[in-house]
DRENKESE-752592 format. One line per 8 residues: number of its first residue (from 1); their letters; for each residue x, y, z of C-alpha. Coordinates in Angstrom, 1 decimal. Each point is the difference from the previous one (the first is absolute). Example, Ala and Ser with C-alpha at 12.3 -4.5 7.8 and 13.67 -1.06 7.14 Angstrom:
<atoms>
1> as> 12.3:-4.5:7.8  1.4:3.4:-0.7 .
</atoms>
This chain:
<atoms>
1> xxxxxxxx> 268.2:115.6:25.5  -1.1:0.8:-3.5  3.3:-0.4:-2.4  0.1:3.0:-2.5  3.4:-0.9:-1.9  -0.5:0.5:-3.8  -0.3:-2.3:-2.3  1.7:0.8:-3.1 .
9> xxxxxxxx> 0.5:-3.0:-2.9  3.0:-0.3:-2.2  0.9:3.0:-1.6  -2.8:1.7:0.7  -0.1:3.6:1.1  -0.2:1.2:3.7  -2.8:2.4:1.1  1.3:3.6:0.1 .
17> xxxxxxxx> -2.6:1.1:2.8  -0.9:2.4:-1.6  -3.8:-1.8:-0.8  0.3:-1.3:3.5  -0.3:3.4:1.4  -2.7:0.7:-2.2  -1.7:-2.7:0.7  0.5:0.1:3.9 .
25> xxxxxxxx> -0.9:4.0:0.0  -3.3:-0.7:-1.4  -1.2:-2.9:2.5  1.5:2.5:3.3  -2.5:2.5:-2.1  -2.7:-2.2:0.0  0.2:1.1:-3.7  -0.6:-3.8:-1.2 .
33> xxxxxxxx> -3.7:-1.5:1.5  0.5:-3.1:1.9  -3.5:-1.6:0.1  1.5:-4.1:1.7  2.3:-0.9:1.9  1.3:-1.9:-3.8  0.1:3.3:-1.8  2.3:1.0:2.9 .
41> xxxxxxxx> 2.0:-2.9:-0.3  0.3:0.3:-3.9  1.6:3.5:0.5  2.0:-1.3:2.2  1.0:-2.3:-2.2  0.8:2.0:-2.9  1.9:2.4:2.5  2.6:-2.5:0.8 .
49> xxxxxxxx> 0.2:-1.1:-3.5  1.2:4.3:0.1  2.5:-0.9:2.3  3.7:0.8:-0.3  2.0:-3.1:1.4  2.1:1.1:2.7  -1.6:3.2:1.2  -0.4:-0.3:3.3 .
57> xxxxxxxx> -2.4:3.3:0.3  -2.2:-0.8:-2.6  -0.3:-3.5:1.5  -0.4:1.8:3.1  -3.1:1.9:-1.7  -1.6:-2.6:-1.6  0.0:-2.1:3.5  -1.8:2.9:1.3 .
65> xxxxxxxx> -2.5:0.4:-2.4  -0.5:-4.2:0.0  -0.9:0.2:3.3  -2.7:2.9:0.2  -1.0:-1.2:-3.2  0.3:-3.9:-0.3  0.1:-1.5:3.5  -2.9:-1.9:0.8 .
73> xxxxxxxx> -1.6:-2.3:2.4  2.9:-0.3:2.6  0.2:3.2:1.9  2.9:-1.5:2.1  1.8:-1.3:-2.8  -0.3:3.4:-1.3  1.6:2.0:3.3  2.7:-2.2:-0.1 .
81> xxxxxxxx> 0.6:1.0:-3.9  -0.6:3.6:1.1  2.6:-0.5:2.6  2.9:-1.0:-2.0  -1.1:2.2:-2.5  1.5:3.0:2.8  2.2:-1.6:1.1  1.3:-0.1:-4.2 .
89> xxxxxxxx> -0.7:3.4:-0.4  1.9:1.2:2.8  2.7:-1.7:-0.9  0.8:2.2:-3.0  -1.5:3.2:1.4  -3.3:-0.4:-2.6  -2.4:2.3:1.9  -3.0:-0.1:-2.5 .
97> xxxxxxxx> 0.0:-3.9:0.4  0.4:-0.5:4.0  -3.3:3.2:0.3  -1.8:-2.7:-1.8  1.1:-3.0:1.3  -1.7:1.5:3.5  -2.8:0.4:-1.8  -0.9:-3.2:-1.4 .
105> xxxxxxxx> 1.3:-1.5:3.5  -2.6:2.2:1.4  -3.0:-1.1:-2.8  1.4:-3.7:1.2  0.1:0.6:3.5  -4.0:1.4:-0.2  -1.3:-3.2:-1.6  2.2:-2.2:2.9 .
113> xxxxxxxx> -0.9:1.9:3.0  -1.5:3.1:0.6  0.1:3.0:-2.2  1.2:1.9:3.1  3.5:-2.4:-0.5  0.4:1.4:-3.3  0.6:3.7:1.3  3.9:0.0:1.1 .
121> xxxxxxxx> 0.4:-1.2:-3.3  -1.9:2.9:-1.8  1.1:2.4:2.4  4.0:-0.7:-0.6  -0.8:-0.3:-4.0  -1.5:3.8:0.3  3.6:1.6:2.2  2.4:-1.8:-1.9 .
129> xxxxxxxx> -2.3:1.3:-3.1  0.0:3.6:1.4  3.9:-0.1:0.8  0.6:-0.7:-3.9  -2.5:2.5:-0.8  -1.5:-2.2:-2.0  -3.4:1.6:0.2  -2.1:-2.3:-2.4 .
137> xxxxxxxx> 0.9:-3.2:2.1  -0.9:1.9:3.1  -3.2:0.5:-1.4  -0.2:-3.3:-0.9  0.5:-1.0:3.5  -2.4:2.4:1.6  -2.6:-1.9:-2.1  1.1:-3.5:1.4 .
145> xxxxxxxx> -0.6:1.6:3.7  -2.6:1.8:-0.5  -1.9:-3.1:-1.3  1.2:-1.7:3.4  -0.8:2.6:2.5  -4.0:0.4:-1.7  0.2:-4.2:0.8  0.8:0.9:3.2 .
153> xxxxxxxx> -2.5:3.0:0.9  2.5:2.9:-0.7  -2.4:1.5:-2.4  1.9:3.4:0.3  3.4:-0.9:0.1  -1.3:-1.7:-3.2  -1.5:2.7:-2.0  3.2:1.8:1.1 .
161> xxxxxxxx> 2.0:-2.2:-1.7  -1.4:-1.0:-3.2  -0.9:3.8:-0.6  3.6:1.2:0.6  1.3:-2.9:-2.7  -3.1:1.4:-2.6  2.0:3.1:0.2  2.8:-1.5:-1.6 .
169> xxxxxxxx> -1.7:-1.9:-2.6  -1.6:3.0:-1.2  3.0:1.8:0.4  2.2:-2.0:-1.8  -3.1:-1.0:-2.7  -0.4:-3.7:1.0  -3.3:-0.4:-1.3  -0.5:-3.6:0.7 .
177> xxxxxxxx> 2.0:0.2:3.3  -2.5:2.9:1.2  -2.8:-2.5:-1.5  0.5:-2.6:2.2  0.3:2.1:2.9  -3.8:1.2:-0.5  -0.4:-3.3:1.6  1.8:0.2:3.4 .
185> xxxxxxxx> -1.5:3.8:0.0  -3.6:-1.1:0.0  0.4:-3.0:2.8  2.0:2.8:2.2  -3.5:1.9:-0.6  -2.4:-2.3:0.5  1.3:-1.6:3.2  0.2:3.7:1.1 .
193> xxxxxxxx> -3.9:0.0:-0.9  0.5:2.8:-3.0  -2.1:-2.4:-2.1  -1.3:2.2:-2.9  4.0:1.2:-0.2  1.0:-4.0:-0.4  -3.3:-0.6:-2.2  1.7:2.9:-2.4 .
201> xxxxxxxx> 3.4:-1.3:-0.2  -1.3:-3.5:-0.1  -2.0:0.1:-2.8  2.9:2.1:-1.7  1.6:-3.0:0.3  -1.9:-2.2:-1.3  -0.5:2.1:-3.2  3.6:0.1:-0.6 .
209> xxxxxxxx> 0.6:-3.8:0.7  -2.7:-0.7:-2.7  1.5:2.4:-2.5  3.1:-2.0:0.3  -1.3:-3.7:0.5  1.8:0.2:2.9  -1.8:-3.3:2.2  1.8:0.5:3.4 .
217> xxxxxxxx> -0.9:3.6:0.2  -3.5:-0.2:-1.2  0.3:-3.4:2.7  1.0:2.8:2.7  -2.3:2.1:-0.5  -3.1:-2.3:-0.3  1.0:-1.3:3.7  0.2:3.6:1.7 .
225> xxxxxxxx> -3.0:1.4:-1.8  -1.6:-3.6:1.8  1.1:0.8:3.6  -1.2:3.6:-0.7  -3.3:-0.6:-1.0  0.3:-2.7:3.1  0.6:2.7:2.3  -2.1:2.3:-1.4 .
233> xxxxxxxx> -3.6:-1.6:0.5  -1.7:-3.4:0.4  -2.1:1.3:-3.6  3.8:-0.4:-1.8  0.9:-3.3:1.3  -1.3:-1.5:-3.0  2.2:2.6:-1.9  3.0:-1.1:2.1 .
241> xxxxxxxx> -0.7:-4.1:-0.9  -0.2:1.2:-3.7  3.5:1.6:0.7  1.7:-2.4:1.4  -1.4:-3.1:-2.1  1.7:1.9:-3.3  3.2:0.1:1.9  -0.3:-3.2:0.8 .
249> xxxxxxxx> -0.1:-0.6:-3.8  2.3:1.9:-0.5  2.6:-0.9:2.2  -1.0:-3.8:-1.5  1.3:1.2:-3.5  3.3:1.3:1.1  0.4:-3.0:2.2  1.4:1.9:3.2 .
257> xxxxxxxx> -1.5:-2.3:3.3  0.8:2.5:2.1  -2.5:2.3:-2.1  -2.2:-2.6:0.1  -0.5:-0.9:3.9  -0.1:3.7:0.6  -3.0:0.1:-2.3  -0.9:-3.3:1.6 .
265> xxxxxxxx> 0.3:1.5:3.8  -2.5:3.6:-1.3  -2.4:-1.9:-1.2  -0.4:-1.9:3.4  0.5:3.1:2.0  -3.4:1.9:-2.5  -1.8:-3.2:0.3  0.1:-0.1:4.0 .
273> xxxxxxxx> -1.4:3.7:-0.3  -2.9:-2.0:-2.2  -0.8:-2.4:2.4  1.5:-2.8:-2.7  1.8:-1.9:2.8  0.3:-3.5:-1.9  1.1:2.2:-3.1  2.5:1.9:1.9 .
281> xxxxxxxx> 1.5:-3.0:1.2  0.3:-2.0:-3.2  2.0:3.3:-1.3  1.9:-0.3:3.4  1.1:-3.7:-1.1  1.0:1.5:-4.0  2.0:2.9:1.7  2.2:-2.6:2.6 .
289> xxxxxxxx> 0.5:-2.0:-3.1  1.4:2.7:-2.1  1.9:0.9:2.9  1.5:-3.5:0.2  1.5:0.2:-3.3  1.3:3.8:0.0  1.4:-0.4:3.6  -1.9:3.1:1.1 .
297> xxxxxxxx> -0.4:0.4:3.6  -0.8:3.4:0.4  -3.6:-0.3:0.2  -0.3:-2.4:3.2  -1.3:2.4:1.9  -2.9:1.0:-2.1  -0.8:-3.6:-1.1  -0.5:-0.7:3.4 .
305> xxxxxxxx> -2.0:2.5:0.5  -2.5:-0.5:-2.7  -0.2:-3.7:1.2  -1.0:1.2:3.5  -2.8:2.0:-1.4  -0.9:-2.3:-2.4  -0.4:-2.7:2.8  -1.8:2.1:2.0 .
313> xxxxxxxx> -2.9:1.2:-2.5  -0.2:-4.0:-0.2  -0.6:0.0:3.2  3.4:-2.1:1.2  0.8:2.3:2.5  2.8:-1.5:1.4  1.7:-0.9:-2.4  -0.1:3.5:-1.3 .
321> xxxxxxxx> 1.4:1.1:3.2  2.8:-2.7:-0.8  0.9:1.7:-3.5  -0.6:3.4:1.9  2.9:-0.7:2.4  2.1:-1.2:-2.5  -0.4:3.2:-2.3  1.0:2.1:3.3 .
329> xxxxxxxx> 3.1:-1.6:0.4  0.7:0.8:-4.0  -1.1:3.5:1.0  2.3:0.5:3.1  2.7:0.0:-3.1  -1.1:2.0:-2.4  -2.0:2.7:2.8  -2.6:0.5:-2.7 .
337> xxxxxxxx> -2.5:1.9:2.5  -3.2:0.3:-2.9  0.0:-3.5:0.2  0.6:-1.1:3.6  -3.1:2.2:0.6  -1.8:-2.1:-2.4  1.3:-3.0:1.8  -1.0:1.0:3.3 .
345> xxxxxxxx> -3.6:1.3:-1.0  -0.9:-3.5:-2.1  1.5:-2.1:3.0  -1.9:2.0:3.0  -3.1:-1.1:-2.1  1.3:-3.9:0.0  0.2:0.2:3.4  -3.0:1.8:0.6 .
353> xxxxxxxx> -1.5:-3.1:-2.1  1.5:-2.5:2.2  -1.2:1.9:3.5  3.6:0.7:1.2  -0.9:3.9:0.8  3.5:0.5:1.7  2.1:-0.6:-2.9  -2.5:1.9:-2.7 .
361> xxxxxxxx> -0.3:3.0:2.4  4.3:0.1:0.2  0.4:-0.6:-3.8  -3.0:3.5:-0.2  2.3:1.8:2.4  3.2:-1.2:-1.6  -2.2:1.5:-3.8  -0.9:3.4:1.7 .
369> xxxxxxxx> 4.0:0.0:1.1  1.5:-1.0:-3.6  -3.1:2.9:-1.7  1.6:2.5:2.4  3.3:-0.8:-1.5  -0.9:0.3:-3.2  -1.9:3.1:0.5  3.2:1.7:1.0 .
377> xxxxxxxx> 1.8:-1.7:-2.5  -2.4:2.1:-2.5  0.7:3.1:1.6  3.7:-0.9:-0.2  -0.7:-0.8:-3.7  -1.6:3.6:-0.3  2.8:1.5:2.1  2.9:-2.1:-2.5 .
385> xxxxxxxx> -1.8:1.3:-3.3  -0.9:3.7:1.0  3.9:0.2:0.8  1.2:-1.7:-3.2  -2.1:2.4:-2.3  1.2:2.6:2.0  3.9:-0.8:-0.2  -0.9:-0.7:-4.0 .
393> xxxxxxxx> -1.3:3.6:-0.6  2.3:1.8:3.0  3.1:-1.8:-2.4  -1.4:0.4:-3.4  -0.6:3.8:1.3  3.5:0.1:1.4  1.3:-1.8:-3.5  -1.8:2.8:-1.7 .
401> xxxxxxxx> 1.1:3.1:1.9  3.7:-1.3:-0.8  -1.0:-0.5:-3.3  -1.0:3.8:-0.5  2.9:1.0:2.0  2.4:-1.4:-2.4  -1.9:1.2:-2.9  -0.8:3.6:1.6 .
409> xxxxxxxx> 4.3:0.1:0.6  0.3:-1.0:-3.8  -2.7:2.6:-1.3  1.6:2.7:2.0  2.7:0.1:-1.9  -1.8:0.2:-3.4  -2.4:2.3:0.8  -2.9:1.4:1.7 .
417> xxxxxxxx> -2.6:-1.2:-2.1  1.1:-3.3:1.0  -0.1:0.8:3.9  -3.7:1.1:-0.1  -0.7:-3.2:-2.5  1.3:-2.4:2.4  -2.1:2.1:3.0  -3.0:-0.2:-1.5 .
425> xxxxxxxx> 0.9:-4.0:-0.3  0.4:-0.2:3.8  -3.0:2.1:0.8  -2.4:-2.7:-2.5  2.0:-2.9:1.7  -1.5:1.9:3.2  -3.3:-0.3:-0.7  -0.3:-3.2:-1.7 .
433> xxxxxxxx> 1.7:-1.4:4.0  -2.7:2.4:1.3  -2.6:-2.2:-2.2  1.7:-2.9:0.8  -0.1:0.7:4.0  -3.7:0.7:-0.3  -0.8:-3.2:-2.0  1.8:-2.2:2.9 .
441> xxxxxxxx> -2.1:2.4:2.6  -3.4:-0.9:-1.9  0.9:-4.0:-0.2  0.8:0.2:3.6  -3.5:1.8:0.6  -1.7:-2.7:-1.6  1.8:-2.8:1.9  -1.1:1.5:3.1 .
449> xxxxxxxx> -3.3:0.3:-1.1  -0.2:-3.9:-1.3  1.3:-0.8:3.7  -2.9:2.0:1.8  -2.4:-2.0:-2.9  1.7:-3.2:1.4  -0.1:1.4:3.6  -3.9:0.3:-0.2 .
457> xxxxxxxx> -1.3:-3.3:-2.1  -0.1:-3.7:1.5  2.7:-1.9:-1.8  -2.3:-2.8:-0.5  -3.4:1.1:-1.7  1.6:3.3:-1.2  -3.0:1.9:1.8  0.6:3.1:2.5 .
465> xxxxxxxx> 1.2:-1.4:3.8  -1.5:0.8:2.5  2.5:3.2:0.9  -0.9:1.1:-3.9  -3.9:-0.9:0.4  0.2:2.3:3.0  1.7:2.9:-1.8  -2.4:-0.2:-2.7 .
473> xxxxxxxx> -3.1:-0.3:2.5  1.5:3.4:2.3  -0.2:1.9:-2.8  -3.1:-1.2:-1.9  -1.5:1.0:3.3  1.8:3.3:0.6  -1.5:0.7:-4.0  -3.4:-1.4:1.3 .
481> xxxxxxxx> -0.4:1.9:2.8  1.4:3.3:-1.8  -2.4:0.1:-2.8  -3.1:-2.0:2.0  0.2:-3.0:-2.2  -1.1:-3.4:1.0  2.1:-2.3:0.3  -0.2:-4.0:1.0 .
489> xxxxxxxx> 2.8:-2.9:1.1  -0.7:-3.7:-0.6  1.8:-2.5:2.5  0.2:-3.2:-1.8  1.2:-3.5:1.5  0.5:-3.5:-1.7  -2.3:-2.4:1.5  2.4:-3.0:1.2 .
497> xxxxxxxx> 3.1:1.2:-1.8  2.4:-1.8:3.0  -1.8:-3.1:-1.2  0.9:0.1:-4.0  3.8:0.6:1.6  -0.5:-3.3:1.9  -1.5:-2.0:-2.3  1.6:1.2:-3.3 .
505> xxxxxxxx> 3.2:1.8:1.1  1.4:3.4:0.0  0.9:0.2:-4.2  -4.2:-0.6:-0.1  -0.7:2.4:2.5  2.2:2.7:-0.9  -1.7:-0.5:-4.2  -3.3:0.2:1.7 .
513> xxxxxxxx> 0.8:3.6:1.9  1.5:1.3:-3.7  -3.3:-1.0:-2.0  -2.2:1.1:2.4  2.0:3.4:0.2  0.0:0.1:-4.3  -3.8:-0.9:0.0  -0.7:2.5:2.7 .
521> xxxxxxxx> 2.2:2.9:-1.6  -1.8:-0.6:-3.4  -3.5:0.4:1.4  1.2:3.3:2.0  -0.3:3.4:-1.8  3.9:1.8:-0.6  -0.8:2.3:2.8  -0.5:-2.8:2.5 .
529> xxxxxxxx> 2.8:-1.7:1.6  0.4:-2.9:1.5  2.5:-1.7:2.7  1.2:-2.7:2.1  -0.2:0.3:3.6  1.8:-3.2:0.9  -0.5:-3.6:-0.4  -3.7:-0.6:-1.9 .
537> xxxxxxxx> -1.3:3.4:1.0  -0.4:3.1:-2.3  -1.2:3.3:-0.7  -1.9:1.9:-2.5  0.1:4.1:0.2  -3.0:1.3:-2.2  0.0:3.5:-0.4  -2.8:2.0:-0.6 .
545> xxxxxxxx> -2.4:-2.7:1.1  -2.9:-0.2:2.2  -1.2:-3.0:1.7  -2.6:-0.7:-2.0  2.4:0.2:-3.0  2.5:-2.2:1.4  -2.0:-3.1:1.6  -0.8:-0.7:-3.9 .
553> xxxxxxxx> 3.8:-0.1:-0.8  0.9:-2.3:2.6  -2.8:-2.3:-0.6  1.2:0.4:-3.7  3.5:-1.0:1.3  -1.7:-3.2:2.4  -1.6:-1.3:-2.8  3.1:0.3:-2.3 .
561> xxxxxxxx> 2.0:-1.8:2.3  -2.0:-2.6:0.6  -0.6:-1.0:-3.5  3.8:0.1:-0.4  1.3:-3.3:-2.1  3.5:-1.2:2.0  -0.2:-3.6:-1.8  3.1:0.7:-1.1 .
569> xxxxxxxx> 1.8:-0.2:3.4  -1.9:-2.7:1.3  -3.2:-1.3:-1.1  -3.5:1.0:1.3  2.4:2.6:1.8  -3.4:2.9:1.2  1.0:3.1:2.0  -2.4:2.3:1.5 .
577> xxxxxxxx> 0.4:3.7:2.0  -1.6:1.7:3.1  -0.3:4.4:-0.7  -0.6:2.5:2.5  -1.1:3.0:-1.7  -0.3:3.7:2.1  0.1:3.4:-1.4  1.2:3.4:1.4 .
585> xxxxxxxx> -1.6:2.0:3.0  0.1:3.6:0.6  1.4:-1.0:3.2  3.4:-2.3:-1.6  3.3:2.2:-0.1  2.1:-3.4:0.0  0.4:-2.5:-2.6  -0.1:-2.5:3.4 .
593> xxxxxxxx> -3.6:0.7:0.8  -1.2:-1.0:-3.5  2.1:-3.2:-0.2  -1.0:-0.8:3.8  -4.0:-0.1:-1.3  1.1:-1.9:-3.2  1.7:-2.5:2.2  -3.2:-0.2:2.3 .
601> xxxxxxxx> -2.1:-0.5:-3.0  2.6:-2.7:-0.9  -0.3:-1.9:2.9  -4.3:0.4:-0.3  0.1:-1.7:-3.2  2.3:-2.6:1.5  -1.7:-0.8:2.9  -3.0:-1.0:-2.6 .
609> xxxxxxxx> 0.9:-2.4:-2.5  2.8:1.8:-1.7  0.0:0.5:-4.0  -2.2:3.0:1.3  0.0:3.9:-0.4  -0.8:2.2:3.2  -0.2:3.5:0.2  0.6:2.6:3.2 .
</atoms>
């Protein structure tokens, strides 16, 4: 254990502790920036220097604050500091102290194990916070929490969290507190898929961080903005390397390792989405060897993981199976569904790869199972938020009502003018809940309708499905047939798509159906719409288009996609489509009976030679 006994030479004079608080109050504020793990220590430093000898709560407190501030690379050596540490603290009934003792046990406990381990710590910090009514550290610890229960797919429970401890930092006007919580705000909303609300408070963040040279926060936010513009499209994965390389320099200059590995591990993670498989590896190696030296274990799961795929887009299927199996046994601890679903959809491919069927078609069930999960998971998420913002305004309504009461009871006994004063007060309050009721109705409205959007597009080209492309084709007809307008439908089919899957794998395929679906949706006009049926095959609705009109257009479309350059995913890499084209009759009343003939014309242009356009 760290020895804290002052040092006082001959005659000199004790510390009063006086600029020990000071000094201590401003690094629990976050008032001072610590940019390296040596600044930290340096405070640290001049904090016991602060020290009064013999005071066993101040020693107390700067134990505490050494280790959440100054512990580093031993996360077991650390828990068994934070241990004695409570065991101190209870000792002389020093509250503050033992709440964050459980704290840093639980910070330790995350980097030893699992951040699921670290909860009973976090969740006993937070009661015997609340039963001292001390509400700042319960805030405090609802940050801690909520940081572990995003890690661990709780994205509501999160948000609850760290938005209940912002309303005490701008309550009690903690600037910096509420600052840093930004942070553990936008995660909560991007794992919930609110991107553009994270993107907000994200960039916030990193405006503020810059303001105050402040490298760990500007660090921070450089690796979420990275895994949001790796979520949001493959066109920002170059965005998210640029991200995540400056936090890797970043974390370089302050000197954490543990910054550095996780910067390490997202780099591999956005260069497997690349298709960088040797890169993604060599940052595999940096990240274990970081790891090494800061003790951190947390990330097991996820490095093997990211092995697995990386082995597998080198084609080293069983092996990648091998780092697969091993990354399910890390998940089994931490029950991080998001990614078990990865694991199971990268292995099924391995084994797909190696011809073991069985196994790849119980890993896909096993993926459909763990979707389902987190599909009601979502709706639990849904359920957990729409009944937290309904408790805040049904108690923030209640606290006002009681408010007025009092106030009402108080004017009453000045005089009337003060009565109708105070009831014209309740009636505003009134309608600004009413605006607030109506706002919460509208964002609703939208969500629904971003769910239908969803509901209707394939998730992998971002084009209508085929129950959207049908929806869109009933009523172009129903329109057609209403007004006598022509109107024509283009079957399309990739001319031996199975065999680019076979020969090139799936990440090729599936790249192939996207920039054949961009190339085709920039040669359409607005009003046409296109969609996939299934697999390689797809349809084009052209309203307002005759047959004569439309066997141009998909010729148009043939040509384009035959002179389409895919060097880029593998050399000399040529695809080529069949179309069947038809056009409404007088005698169609179903969208069926025009998307039967299309498929016979299909099949005509198949049966001779392919890369050909028939019409029926």
């Amino acid at each position: 254990m760290l020895s804290v006994a002052a040092a006082t030479g001959q005659g000199a004079v004790a510390p009063s502790g006086a600029g020990f608080d000071r000094l201590a109050d401003q690094l629990e504020r976050g008032a001072l920036v610590i940019n390296t793990h040596d600044d930290a220590l340096r405070l640290l430093d001049r904090l016991k220097r602060e020290l009064p000898p013999r005071d066993a709560r101040r020693e107390l407190r700067y134990r505490y604050m050494f280790c959440i501030l100054g512990m580093d690379g031993d996360p077991a050596k650390g828990v068994a500091y934070a241990e004695q540490g409570i065991a101190d603290a209870r000792r002389i009934g020093y509250t503050d102290a033992e709440i964050n003792f459980h704290f840093c046990r639980g910070s330790m406990l995350e980097s030893l194990t699992t951040p699921r381990d670290a909860l009973p710590d976090y969740n006993a910090g937070i009661e015997i916070a609340r039963h001292a009514e001390n509400t700042r550290l319960v805030a405090d610890g609802l940050t801690w929490r909520g940081s572990v229960q995003s890690l661990l797919g709780e994205h509501a429970l999160a948000l609850v969290d760290f938005l209940e401890a912002q309303k005490f930092y701008d309550r009690a006007g903690e600037p910096i507190e509420s600052e840093q919580n930004l942070l553990n705000i936008a995660v909560a909303y991007r794992r919930l898929g609110e991107l553009e609300e994270a993107r907000g408070h994200l960039d916030n963040l990193m405006k503020l961080g810059m303001a105050r040279k402040d490298l760990p926060q500007q660090m921070a936010a450089h690796m979420e903005l990275g895994f949001l513009d790796a979520e949001s499209s493959p066109r920002q994965l170059q965005s998210a390397r640029k991200h995540f390389t400056a936090a890797l320099q970043m974390a370089r200059t302050t000197g954490s390792h543990v910054a550095q590995g996780s910067a390490h591990m997202a780099l591999a993670q956005v260069l497997n989405q690349m298709g960088d498989y040797h890169g993604a590896l060599r940052e595999l190696d940096a990240a274990h060897a970081e790891d090494a030296i800061s003790g951190d274990q947390s990330d097991g799961d996820m490095f093997a993981l990211q092995e697995g795929v990386a082995h597998a887009g080198l084609g080293d299927h069983a092996r990648a199976i091998a780092d697969f199996n091993r990354s399910e046994a890390l998940l089994r601890k931490s029950g991080n569904l998001r990614y078990l679903a990865q694991l199971l959809d990268h292995r099924s491919r391995s084994y797909e790869a190696l011809g073991k069927t069985a196994q790849a078609l119980a890993d896909l069930r096993r993926m459909v199972k763990v979707h389902e999960a987190l599909d009601r998971k979502a709706q639990s998420y849904n359920t957990t938020l729409m009944s937290y913002q309904f408790d805040t305004a049904r108690k923030e309504q209640e606290n006002r009502r009681l408010e007025a009461d009092r106030k009402l009871r108080d004017e009453q006994l000045a005089s009337l003018k003060r009565v109708r004063h105070w009831q014209r007060t309740a009636l505003a309050l009134g309608g600004v809940l009413i605006v607030l009721l109506l706002w919460q109705a509208q964002r609703q409205l939208r969500r629904s309708r971003r769910l239908h959007r969803m509901a209707m597009t394939d998730p992998l080209t971002g084009v209508a499905n085929r129950r959207g492309l049908e929806y869109v084709g009933e009523r172009a007809l129903r329109h057609a047939c209403t007004m006598d307008e022509p109107m024509a439908l283009l079957a399309m089919d990739l001319d031996h798509f199975k065999q680019v899957n076979d020969d090139h794998g799936h990440p090729v395929g599936d790249e192939v159906l996207k920039r054949f679906c961009s190339l085709c949706t920039e040669s359409l006009r607005q009003i046409d719409r296109i969609g996939r049926m299934g697999g390689e095959e797809f349809l084009v609705v052209l309203p307002g288009t005759a047959l004569d009109a439309a066997r141009p257009i998909a010729e148009r479309l043939r040509e384009s996609v035959s002179a389409l350059v895919l060097d880029d995913l593998v050399p000399g890499l040529r695809i080529t489509v069949s179309i069947g084209v038809t056009e409404r009759r007088e005698s169609d009343k179903e969208f069926n009976q025009l998307l039967t003939r299309a498929d016979q014309a299909l099949y005509a242009a198949k049966r001779q030679g392919r890369n050909r356009t028939e019409s029926l």
